[in-house]
NUDREN-701818 format. One record per residue (C-alpha): x, y, z. Coordinates in steps of 0.1 Angstrom, whole numbers, plus 5000, padded with zeros to 4 digits. Last residue first. Example, Ala and Ser with C-alpha at 12.3 -4.5 7.8 and 13.67 -1.06 7.14 Angstrom:
# NUDREN-701818
513749895071
512349555078
END
This chain:
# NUDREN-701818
455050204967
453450034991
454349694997
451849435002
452349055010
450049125040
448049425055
446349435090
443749695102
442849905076
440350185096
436550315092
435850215057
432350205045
430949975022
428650114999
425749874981
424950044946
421150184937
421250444900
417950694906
420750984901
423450904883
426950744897
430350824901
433050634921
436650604921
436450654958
438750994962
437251074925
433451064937
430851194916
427351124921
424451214907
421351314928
418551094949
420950854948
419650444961
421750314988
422249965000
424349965031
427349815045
428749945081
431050075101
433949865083
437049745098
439149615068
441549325068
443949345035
445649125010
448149114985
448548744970
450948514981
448148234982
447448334946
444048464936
444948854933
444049154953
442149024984
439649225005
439549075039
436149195055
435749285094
432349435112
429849225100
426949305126
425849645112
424349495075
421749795068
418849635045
417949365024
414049285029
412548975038
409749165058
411649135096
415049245078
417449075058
421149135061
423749255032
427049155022
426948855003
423348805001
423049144985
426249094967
425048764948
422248894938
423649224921
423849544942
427349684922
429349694947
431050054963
434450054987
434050365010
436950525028
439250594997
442550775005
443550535037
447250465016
445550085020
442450165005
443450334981
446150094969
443349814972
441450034952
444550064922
445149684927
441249554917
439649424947
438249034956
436049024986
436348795016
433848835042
434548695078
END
């Protein structure tokens, strides 16, 4: 399973099911991270990793989530983007890897408040 670190007002998002799509910056480490290769050694579409555990915090008591996911893709924006619900905006030609939320499905050390 993929762990991701997340800031405390997305994991609130998340978790209140508000934002639906959790957006990485498409550095190296991400696109191994999170995405697949295809047949030409291209990252593409990652449909096989289906959970990720998104922790806020580095302590064992730490708030942390389990996340089904769709899927992760690598998208490039033909337009610019603005996305309050997913703290996310973006201008057009600007690439980002989008993780897309379908349901939380177990939260731990977490309140909401």
């Amino acid at each position: 399973m993929i762990t991701l670190q997340i800031k405390r007002k997305y994991f609130d998002a998340i978790a209140k099911g508000t934002k639906k799509i959790e957006w990485r910056a498409p550095s190296k480490y991400n696109k191994r991270l999170l995405l697949k290769k295809n047949e030409e050694g291209l990252y593409c579409k990652n449909e096989i990793d289906k959970e990720i555990q998104l922790i806020n915090g580095r302590s064992n008591n730490s708030p942390r989530m389990i996340i089904q996911v769709s899927r992760i893709e690598p998208l490039k924006f033909i337009r610019d983007i603005d996305e309050p619900e997913n703290f996310f905006k973006a201008p057009i030609g600007a690439t980002s890897i989008g993780i897309f939320i379908e349901k939380v499905l177990s939260v731990e050390n977490y309140s909401l408040e």
